[in-house]
N, C-alpha and C positions, 0 to 999 in steps of 0.2 A: 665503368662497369657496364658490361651490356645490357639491353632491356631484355626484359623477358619475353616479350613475343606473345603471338595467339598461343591460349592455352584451352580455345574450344575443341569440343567433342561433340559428335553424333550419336546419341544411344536409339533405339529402339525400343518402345515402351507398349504398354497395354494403348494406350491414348496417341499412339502415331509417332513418330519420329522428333526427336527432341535435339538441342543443343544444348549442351553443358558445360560446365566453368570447370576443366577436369583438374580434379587433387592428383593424379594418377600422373598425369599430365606434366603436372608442375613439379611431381616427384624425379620423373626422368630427367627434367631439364636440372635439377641437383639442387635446386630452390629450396625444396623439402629435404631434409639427409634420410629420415625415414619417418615417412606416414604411420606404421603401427606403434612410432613413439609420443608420436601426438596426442595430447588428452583430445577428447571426439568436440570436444565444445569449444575447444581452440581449433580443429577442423575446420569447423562451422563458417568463425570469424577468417581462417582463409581465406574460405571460398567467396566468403562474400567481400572483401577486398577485392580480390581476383578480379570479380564480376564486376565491382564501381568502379574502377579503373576508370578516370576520366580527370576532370579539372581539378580537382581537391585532394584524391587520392591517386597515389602514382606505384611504381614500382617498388621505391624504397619501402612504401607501407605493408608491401604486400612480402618484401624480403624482413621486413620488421616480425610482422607473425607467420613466418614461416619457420622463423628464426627461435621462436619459442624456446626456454629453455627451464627443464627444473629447476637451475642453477639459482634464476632469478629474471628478470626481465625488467631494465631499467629503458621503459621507449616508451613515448604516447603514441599511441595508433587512433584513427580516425575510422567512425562507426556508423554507418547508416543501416537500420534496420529494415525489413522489407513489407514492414507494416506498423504501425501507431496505434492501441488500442485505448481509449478514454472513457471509464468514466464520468456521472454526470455533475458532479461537483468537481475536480479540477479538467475535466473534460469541457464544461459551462463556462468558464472563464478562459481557456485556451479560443472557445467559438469566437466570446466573444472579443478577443484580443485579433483576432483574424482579420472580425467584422471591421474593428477600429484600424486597422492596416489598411484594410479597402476606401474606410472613411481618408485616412491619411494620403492616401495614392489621387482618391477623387479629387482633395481637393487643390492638388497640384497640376490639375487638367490629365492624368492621368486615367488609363483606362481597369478601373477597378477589379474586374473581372480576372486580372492578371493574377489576382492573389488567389492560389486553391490552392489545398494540401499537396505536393508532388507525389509523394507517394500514399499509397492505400490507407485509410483511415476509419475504423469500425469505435462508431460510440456505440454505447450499452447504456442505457438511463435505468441507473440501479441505486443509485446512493440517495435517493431524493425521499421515498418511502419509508416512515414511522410507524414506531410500534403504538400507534395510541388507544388502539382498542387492540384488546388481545384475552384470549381465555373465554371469548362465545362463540356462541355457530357464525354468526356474521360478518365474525372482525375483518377477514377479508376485505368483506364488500364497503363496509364502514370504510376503512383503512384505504380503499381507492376513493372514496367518494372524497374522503378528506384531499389524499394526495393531488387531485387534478384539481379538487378549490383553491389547495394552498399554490401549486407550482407552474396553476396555466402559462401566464408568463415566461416562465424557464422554459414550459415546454415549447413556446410559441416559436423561442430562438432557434431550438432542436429543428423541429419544425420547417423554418426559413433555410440551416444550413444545410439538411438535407437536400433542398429543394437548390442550391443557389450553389454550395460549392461541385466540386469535380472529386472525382476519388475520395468520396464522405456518403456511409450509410451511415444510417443509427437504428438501433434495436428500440422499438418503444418501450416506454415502460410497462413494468408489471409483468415481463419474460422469465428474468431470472435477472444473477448476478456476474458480472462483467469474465468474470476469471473463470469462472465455470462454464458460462456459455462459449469461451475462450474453448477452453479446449474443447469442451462438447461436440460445439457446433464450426466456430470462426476458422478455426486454423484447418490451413490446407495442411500440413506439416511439408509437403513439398508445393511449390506453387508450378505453375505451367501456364506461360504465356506469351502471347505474342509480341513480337518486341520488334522493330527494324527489320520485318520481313521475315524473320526467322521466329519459328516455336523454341523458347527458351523454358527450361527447368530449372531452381535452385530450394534449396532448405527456406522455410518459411521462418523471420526470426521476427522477434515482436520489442520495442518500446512500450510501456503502460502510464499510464501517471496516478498510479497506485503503486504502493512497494509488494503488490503481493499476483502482481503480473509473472512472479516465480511460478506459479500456478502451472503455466505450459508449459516449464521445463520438465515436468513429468511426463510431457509427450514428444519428448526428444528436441524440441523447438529453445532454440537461444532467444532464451525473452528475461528482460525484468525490469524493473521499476525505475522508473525517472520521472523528474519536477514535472508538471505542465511547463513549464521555460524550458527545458529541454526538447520536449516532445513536441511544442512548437517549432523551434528551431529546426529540425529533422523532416518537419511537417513541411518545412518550406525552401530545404533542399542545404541545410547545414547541416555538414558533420556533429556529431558526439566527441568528441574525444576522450579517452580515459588512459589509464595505464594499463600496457599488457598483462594482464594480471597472472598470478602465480595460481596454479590451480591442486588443491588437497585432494587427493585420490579417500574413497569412504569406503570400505571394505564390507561388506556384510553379509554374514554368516547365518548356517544355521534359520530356523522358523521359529516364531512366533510362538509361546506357550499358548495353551487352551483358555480361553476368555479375555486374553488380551490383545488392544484393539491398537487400529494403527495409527489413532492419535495417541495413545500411550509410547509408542514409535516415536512420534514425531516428537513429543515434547522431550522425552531422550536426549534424540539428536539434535533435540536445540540448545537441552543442557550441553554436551559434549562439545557440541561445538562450538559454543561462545566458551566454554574455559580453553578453549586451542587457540582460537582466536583466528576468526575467516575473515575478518571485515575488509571490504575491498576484494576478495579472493574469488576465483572459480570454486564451486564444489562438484565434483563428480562422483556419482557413486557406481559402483560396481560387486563382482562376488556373486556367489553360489546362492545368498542372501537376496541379495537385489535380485536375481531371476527370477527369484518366487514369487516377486511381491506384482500383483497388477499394475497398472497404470493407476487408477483410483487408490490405491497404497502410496503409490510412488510421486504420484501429486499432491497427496498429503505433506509428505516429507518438503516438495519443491515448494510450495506453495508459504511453508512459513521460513524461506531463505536470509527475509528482512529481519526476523528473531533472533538467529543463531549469527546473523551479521553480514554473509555473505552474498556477492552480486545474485551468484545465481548458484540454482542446487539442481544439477545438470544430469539427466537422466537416455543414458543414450537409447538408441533406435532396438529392438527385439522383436521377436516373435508376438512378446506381451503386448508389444505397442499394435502392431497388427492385430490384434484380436481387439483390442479396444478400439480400435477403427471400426470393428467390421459393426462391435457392437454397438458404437454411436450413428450408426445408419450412415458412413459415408461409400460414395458411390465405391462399386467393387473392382471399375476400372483404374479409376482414381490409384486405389490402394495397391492396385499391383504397381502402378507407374511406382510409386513410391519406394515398394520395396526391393524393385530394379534400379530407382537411381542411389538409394541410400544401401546397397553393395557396390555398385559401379566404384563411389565417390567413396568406399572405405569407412561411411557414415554405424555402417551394422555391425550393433556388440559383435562381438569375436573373445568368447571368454579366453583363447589357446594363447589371445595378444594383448596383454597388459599393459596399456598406455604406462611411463615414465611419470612422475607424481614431483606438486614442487614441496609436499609432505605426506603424510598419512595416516590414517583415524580407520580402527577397526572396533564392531560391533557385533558380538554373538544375538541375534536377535533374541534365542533364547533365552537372556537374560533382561529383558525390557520388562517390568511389571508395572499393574496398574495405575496409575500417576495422575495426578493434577497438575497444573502451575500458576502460581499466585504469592503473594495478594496483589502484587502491581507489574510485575514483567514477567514475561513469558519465559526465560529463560531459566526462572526461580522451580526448579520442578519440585516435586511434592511426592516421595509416595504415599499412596492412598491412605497405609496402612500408620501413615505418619501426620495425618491431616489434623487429627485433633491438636499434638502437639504443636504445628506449625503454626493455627490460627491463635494458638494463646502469644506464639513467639510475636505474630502480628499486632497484636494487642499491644503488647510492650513498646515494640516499636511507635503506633499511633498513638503511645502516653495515655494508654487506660489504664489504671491503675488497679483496678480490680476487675473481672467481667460482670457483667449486667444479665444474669440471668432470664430467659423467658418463660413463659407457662404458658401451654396449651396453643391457644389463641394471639396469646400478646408476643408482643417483638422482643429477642434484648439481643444484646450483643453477639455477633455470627449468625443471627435469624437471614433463612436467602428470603431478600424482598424481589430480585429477578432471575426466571431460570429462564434460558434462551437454547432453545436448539436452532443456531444462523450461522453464515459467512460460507463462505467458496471454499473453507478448505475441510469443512466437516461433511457439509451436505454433496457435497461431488463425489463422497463416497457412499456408494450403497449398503458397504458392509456395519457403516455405523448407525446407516439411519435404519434401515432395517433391524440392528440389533435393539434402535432406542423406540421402535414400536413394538418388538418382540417384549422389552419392560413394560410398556404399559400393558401390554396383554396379559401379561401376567401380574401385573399390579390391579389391574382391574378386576380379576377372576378371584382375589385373595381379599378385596374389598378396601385397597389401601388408596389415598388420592393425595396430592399436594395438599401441603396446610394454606389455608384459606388464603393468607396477607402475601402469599408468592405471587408473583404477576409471570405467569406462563406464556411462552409466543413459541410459535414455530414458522419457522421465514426459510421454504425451500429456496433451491439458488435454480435451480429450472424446474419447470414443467416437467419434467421429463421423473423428477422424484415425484412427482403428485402420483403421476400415474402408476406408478408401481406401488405404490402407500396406497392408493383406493383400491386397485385392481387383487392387492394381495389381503386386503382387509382390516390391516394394522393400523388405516387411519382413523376409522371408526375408532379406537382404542386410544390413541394421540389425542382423539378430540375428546372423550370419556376423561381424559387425566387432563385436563386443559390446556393440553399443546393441537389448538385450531390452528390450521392455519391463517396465519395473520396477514401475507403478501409475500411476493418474491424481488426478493432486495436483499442488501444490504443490514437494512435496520439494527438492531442491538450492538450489530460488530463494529458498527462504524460511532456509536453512540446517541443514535436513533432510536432510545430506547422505548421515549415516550415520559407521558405520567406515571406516575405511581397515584396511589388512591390515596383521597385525602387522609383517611383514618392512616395509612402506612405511613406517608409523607410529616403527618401527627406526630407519632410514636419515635420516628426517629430523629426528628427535628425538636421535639421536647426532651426524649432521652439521650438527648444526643449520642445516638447507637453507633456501633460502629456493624455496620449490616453488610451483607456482600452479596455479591451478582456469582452466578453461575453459568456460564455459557461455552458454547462450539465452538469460542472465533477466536480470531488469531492475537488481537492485544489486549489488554488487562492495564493501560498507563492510569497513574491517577487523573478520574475526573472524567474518564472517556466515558463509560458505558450510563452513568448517570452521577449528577453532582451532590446527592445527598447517601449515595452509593461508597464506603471509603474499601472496601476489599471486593476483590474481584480474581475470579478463579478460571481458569482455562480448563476443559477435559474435555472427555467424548459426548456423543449425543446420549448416548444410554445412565450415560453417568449426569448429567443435566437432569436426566427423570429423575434420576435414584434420589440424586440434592433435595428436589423440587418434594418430594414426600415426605425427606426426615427433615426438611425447613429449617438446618442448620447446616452450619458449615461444621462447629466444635463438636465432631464426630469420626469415631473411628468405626466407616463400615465394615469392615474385614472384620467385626467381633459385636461393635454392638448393632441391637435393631432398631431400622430404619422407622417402623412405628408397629401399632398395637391394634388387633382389630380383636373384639369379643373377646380380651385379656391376652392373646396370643399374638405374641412377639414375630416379626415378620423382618429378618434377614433380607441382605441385597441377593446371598444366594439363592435366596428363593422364589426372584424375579430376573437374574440373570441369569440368559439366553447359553442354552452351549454352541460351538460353533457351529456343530451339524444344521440343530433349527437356525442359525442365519443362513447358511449355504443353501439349504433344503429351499428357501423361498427368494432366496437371490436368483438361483438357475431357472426357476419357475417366471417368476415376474421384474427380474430386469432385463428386457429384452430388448431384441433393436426394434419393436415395435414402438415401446415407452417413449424410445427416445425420438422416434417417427413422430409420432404424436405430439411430443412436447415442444417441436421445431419448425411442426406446419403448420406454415403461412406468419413466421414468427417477424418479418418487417410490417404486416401488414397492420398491427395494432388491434387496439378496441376501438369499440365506440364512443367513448372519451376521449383517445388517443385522436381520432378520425375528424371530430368534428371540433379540433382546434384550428382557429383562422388564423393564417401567417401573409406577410406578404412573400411576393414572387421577382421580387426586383433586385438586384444586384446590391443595393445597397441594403444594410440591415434599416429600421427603421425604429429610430431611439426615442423614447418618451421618457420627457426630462421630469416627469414626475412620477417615473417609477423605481420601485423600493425593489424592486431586484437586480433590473439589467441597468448598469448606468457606462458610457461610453469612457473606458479607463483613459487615465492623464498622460500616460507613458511616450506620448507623440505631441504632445502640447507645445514643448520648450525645448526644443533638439536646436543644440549649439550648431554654430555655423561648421567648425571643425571639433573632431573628438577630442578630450583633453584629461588625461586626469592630475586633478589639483592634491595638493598636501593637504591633512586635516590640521585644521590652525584654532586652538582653543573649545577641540571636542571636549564633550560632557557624553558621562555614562548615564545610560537610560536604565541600565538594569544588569546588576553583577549577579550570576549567576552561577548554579553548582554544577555537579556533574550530570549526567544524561537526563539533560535536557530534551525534551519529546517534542518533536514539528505541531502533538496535542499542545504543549505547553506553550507553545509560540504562536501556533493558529488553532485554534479548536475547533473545530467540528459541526459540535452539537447545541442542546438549547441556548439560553442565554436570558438575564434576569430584567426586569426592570429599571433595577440600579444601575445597569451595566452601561457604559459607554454609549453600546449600540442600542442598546433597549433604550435609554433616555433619547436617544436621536430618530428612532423611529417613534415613540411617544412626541415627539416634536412636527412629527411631520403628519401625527393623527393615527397611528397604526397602534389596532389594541393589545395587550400583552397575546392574548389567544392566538393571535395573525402573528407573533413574530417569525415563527417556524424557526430555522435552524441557522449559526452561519453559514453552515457548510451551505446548504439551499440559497444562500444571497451571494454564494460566492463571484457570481458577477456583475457584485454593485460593490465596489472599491470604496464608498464610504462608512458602508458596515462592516466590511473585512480591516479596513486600516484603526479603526474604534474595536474591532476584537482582536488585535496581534497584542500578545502575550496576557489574553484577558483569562484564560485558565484560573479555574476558581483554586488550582492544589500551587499554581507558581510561588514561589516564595524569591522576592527578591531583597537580595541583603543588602540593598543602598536604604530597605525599610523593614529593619528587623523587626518582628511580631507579626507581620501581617501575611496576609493569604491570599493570592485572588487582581494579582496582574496591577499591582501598586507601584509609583515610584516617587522618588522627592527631586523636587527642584532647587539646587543646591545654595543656587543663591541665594534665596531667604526662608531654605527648608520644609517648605511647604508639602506636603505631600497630597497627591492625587491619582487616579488611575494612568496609563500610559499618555493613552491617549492625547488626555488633558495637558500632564506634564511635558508634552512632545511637543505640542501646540507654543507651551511659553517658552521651548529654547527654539522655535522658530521666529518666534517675535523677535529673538535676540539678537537670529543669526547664528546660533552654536551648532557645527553639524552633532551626532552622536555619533558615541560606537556601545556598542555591547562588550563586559566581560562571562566569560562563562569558562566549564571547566572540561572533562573530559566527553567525548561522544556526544558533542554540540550536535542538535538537530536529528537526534534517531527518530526512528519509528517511520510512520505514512510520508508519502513522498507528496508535502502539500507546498505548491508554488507559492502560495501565500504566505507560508512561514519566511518565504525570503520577498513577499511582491512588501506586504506589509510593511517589515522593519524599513524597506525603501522608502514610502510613503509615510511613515512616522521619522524621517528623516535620519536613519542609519545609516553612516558611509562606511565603517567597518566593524568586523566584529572579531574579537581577539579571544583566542579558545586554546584547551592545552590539545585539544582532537575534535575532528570535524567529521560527522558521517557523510558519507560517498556524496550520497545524494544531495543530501543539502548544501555540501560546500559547492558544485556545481551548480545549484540554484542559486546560491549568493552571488556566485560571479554572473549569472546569467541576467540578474538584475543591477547589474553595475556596483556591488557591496562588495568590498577587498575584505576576503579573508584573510586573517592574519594568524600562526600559532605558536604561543608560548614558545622558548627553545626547550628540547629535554628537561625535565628536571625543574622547572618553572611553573609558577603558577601565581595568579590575584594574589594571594593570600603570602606564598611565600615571598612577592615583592611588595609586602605590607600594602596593596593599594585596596583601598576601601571602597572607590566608586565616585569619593567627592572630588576628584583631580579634576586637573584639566589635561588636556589631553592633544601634543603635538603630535603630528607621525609626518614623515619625510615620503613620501612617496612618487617622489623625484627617479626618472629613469627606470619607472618599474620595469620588474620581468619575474618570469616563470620561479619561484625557490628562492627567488632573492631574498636578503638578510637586511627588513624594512625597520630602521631605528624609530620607536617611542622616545617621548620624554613625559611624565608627568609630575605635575607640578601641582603639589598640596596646598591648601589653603594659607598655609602658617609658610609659604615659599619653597619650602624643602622639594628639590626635584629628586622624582627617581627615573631614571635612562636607562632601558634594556632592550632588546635584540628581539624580531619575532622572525617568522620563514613566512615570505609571501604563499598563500597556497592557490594561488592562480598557476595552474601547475603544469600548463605549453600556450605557449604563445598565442595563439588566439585569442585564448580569455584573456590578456590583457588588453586587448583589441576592443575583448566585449565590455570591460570596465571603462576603458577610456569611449566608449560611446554611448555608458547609460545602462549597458543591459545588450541582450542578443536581438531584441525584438526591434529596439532603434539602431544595430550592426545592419541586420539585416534588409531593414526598410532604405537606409542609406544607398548601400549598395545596391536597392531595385531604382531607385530614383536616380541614381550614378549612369545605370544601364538604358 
């Protein structure tokens, strides 16, 4: 086969004379059969093959996806993105895994300095900030003063990398949140650079190590969520590899009815789409429907792609999208380059040409009505109109037998003890936050306030929302109803919720209530948002108020009233906004001013940020008595040559059931005294008050590997009855937390594996849900379905994924968890058919068939060397 040859072009841009990687191009030369049948996000990954063309990717790759077919598409293609965006919790442990690279290079007489990110690398320190004071004028100020006491440290690291690697900014903290400032501000959507003497042009596409890096796909940008193990990997000039995936054409019709918002959209479409079933899939959306919707609409939708399943929720290039440029303050040079290369390149909707679909999902918008979703995943939608009944249905399920009624003041069952207006995919819209202060305005003019024992926070995701909430007046009203602003972060969404008051934390820990959180954000898993918290609701910001006033979830707003002022009943209609007053103060005060404001001088921090001291030296600088940054094992014990062995007399650590949550296997947030890691930082003198969060310690690997699968909601059935990240040690039955139990089959020498059941590892894309089971000694883990993400981080930490055949499962091969546990893992490869035997106590073996899911060759590479991170340091010390 011939090669394909130079496929550059010369366009002519607002910004001077460019070269381009032409689609147009590659179409003539017959590569492409026809461009306007291409979905636009499969375009994308063309182009950008096209353009790495070099030592890893070749021709074949780039006739691989050109080759796209509705039909199906049975090829792994290799993926480097043209940016890395992290987070400061798996983004904290990638630094610091960098750092120990460079440690590992120094001390082979090598020159450290070698190791920087290759390609472009934007942190955002967002995830690190708690809600711990919230509901007064000051929680803000509180809420930094706390965050820089508890995280100097983390920040120090930030700090040093900034200063020490190459192609590494970071946003200090206290700007906004990663996704939002993502598209706000970070993404060029087309980049323009200088390259080997030549000005070069292509699509901006993004890696994140958050699953909800979907976010930019609303700005036309090919971005979405991968492990910190991946996104290092990428970071230091390795391919992604995935499968060409099949892409679901989203049809949508028709507007919007009158008051309803476009998280009521989005949770829709995350029902819809999780019963079609995207997981692994492209989504694109399109229609007369999709033109109408802004970018801010249509990043809602991208933004929760991890919910409904799918890689990514692909929103091509418009008119819309230019207008959202103009009005995020990007240069206006810029913007024209942009919408000259993304016609040149075929990139620009064209409603007359309707990309070829590999299925398709249609949606009259006006049929979307006001919705919830809860009590534990996002995909459970709720109409509004249906809430009362649902939350009893919730009941049943959590085994309350009866409900606990409240009065007035006191708690009982469905009482909200948290309403949270947070996360990147509510606050990035103006239309909802503006409608959830147009509620308090009119909550406050009718004399009606959240019931006392709610803990109220409002956590914009940029500056850029502050300013139009002051400028337009509605914050004064937010702050009246007790959503102050509390900081800009992350917090609530990520499980950052904070305290509760003791009198709250009383009530339902005596009554044992079953009480529920209300909030903006994208997940609802059990355990996430707080652990004395057991239901947990998804909705709008407007709809957070409305909760936060009638202090129950066991309510049907659509008829009954939300509460009583001077004997007179007060209606959510009475407080909800028509759409005119949200428009009327949208076009007034969301301006490209706001977002001027909210963006300048946005690396240069505060004065906390400013006056943290780091060293300046190449090397990071590790102190061995501290409790957050500790220099990870991963380069310790690197065999002479890579090898991978058979597992010989494994033991199950923990059999598990269906969707299992990356919450459930690494968590997040607070953590007890009792707990593994809380008894170990008690040991080393740290007071419950100083524990902070896992997520916050994430790079100190002896509090992360003490909190894998430490989830207070885990239930593991090797120890039925219990709750809260248990297992038994089979040989004399013992039972103890993981940790512990992990420790006595090290003593033994037994490796583990994990059983679990379908959609092993959904949710947040947290490298620790696989760094962990490594380091609690997991060699494989045997599942009936593995989510995208996570099965790539197991292999990325040297963990053989293994999956049930069809039709198989623990249970239907009567294994209980007490076996033992042979696997032949002789001659691996890609899909191979990997033989079990397990062998019961009483001798009886049982022997069935699993599908290796190390799923192209590489990854078997990166199992037989440990993981991607000892692949790759290998081969720098080879060179």
């Amino acid at each position: 086969m011939n090669g394909i040859g130079d496929c550059t072009k010369k366009i002519m841009t607002a910004e001077g004379e460019v070269t381009i990687f032409s689609l147009r191009e590659l179409e003539n030369k017959g590569v492409v059969k026809d461009l306007k049948k291409v979905p636009y996000s499969i375009r994308i990954l063309i182009e950008g093959v096209l353009r790495q063309r070099g030592e890893t990717i070749g021709d074949e790759d780039v006739r691989n996806v050109a080759s796209w077919s509705p039909k199906g598409n049975d090829v792994d293609i290799p993926w480097i993105p043209a940016r890395v965006l992290l987070q400061d919790l798996t983004g904290g442990a990638a630094v610091t895994d960098l750092a120990s690279m460079r440690e590992a290079v120094a001390k082979i007489g090598r020159d450290p300095e070698t190791i920087n990110p290759i390609i472009p690398v934007n942190l955002v320190i967002d995830h690190s900030i708690q809600t711990d004071v919230a509901g007064c004028a000051d929680a803000m100020e509180r809420n930094e003063d706390i965050d820089f006491s508890r995280n100097k440290e983390r920040y120090a690291l930030f700090k040093w990398a900034q200063q020490s690697f190459k192609n590494f900014t970071a946003v200090p903290p206290w700007n906004g949140i990663c996704h939002q400032v993502n598209i706000e501000f970070l993404s060029p959507l087309v980049h323009v650079k200088e390259c080997d003497g030549r000005t070069i042009a292509y699509p901006d596409s993004c890696f994140g190590t958050d699953s909800h890096t979907t976010q930019i796909d609303g700005l036309g940008v090919a971005g979405w969520g991968v492990g910190g193990i991946e996104a290092e990997a990428v970071m230091v000039g390795q391919p992604s590899y995935m499968k060409l995936p099949d892409v679901v054409g989203f049809k949508l019709t028709g507007e919007l009815s009158p008051g309803v918002t476009a998280t009521d959209l989005v949770l829709t479409v995350v029902q819809m789409l999780r019963k079609k079933g995207v997981v692994g899939k492209f989504v694109e959306f399109y229609g007369p429907g999709y033109q109408s919707l802004d970018v801010s609409d249509r990043s809602t939708i991208a933004n929760m792609a991890p919910e409904y399943g799918a890689t990514m929720g692909f929103c091509p290039v418009d008119q819309k999208t230019i207008d959202y440029l103009r009005l995020t303050n990007r240069s206006p040079e810029h913007i024209e380059t942009i919408k000259t290369y993304e016609m040149e390149q075929m990139l620009w909707y064209d409603p007359l040409n309707i990309p070829e679909y590999s299925d398709y999902l249609e949606l009259d918008l006006g049929d979307v009505e006001p919705s919830v979703a809860g009590y534990k995943r996002p995909q459970d939608r709720i109409p509004l109109k249906d809430m009362k009944t649902a939350f009893g249905e919730a009941l049943k399920a959590l085994g309350v037998p009866e409900q606990r009624m409240g009065d007035g003041e006191r708690m009982g069952d469905g009482s909200v003890a948290i309403a949270s207006i947070t996360s990147c995919t509510n606050t990035a819209n103006p239309s909802v936050m503006i409608a959830a202060g147009l509620v308090a305005k009119k909550a406050f003019e009718l004399g009606v306030k959240p019931k006392k024992y709610v803990k109220t926070s409002l956590a914009p995701g940029s500056k850029a929302v502050t300013d139009y909430l002051v400028k337009s007046g509605l914050q004064q009203y937010l702050d009246a109803e007790g959503f102050q602003n509390c900081g800009y972060g992350c917090m609530t969404c990520i499980g950052n919720s904070g305290p509760l008051s003791d009198d709250v934390s009383k009530q339902i820990t005596e009554g044992d209530l079953a009480v529920a959180a209300v909030a903006s954000s994208n997940r609802n898993f059990e355990g996430r948002i707080h652990p004395l918290v057991k239901t947990n609701y998804l909705m709008s910001p407007p709809l957070v108020v409305c909760f936060a006033i009638a202090g129950r979830v066991d309510i049907d707003m659509t008829s009954e009233p939300l509460a009583s002022v001077d004997g007179k009943d007060v209606y959510l209609k009475d407080i909800w906004p028509s759409d005119e007053e949200v428009k009327a103060v949208m076009d007034q005060y969301v301006t490209k001013e706001a977002f001027a404001a909210g963006y300048d001088n946005i690396y240069k921090g505060s004065d906390k940020w400013n006056s943290i001291e780091c060293s300046e030296t190449a090397l990071f600088g590790w102190d061995k008595d501290s409790t957050y940054i500790r220099n990870p094992p991963y380069f310790e014990h690197l065999a002479d040559e890579p090898e991978i062995k058979d597992i010989e007399g494994g033991r199950c650590l923990a059999k598990l059931g269906d969707s299992i949550t990356t919450d459930h296997i690494s968590p997040a947030g607070a953590f007890g005294e009792k707990s593994s890691a809380g008894q170990y930082l008690i040991s080393l003198g740290v007071q419950k008050k100083d524990f902070n969060s896992y997520g916050s310690r994430r790079a100190n690997h002896e509090i992360m590997v003490r909190g894998t699968f430490a989830n207070v909601r885990l239930r593991n059935q090797l120890v039925p009855g219990t709750e809260g990240g248990y297992s038994k040690y089979v040989p004399d039955g013992s039972v103890d937390y993981m940790y512990e139990t992990s420790e006595k089959y090290r003593k033994d020498g037994s490796p583990l594996i994990v059983l679990a059941g379908k959609d092993y590892g959904m949710g947040s894309s947290r490298d620790w849900a696989a760094k962990g089971p490594l380091l609690l000694g997991v060699k494989a883990v045997i599942a009936e379905s593995f989510e995208r993400i996570h099965r790539s981080n197991l292999v990325g930490m040297g963990i053989v994924p293994l999956q049930f055949r069809d039709g198989e499962n623990a249970d239907e091969l009567e294994l209980d968890g007490t076996e033992t546990f042979d696997i032949d893992l002789s001659d691996l490869s890609p899909k191979k058919i990997v033989s079990v035997l397990a062998t019961k106590q009483d001798g009886t073996m049982i022997k069935f068939d699993t599908i290796c899911r190390a799923d192209v060759p590489v990854e078997i590479e990166y199992i037989a060397n440990g993981g991607i991170l000892p692949f790759v340091l290998r081969r720098m010390i080879a060179e």
